[in-house]
C-alpha positions as CSV (number, residue, x, y, z in Angstrom):
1,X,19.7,-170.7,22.9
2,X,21.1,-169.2,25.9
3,X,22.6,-171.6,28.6
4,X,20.2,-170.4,31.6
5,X,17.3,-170.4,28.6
6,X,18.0,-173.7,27.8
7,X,17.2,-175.0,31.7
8,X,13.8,-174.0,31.8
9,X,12.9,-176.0,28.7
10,X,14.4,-179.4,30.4
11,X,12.0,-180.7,32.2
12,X,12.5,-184.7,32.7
13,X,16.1,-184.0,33.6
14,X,18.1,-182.9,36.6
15,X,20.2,-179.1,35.8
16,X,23.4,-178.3,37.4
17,X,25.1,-174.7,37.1
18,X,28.5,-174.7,37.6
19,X,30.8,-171.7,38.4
20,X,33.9,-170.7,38.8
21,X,33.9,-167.8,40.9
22,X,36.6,-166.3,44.5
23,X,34.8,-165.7,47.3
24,X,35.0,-162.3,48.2
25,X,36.4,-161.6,45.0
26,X,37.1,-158.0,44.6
27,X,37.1,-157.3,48.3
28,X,40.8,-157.6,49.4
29,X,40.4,-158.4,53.1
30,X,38.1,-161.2,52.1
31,X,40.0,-162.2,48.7
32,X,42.8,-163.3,51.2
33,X,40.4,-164.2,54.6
34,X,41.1,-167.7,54.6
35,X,37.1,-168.5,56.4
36,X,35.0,-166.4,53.8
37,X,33.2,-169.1,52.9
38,X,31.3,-169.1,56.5
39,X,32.1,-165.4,58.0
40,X,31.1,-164.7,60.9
41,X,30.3,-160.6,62.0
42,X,31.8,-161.2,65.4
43,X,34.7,-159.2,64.9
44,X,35.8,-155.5,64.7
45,X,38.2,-156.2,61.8
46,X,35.9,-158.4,59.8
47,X,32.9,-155.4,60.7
48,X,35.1,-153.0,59.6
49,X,36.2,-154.6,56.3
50,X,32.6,-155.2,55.8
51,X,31.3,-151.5,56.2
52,X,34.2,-150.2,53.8
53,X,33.0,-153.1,50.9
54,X,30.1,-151.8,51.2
55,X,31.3,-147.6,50.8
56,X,33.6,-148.4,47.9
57,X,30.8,-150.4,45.8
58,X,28.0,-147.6,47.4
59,X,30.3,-145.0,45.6
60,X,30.5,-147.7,42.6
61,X,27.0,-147.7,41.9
62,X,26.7,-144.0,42.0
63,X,29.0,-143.8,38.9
């Protein structure tokens, strides 16, 4: 049975899903940006960064 399956059927229990993921993974200025974890859009560069993440994986999508 699948792991995420498996969760639904457990009932009397408590479910934890663990992951080991990189914030911003995949974006370099936010692989690197030291607050990703709470970003705030106050900032040209961080706006900027932002709008081109979303172009490159826009034209990803198209593919």
């Amino acid at each position: 049975m699948p792991p995420l399956k498996s969760l639904k059927t457990k009932k009397t229990q408590a479910n934890c899903i663990v992951l080991d993921t990189i914030k911003g993974q995949g974006v370099p200025f936010f692989e690197n940006y030291a607050g990703v974890h709470s970003v705030k859009f106050n900032s040209q560069e961080i706006i900027e960064a932002t709008e081109s993440a979303i172009r490159e994986l826009e034209e990803q999508v198209k593919d």
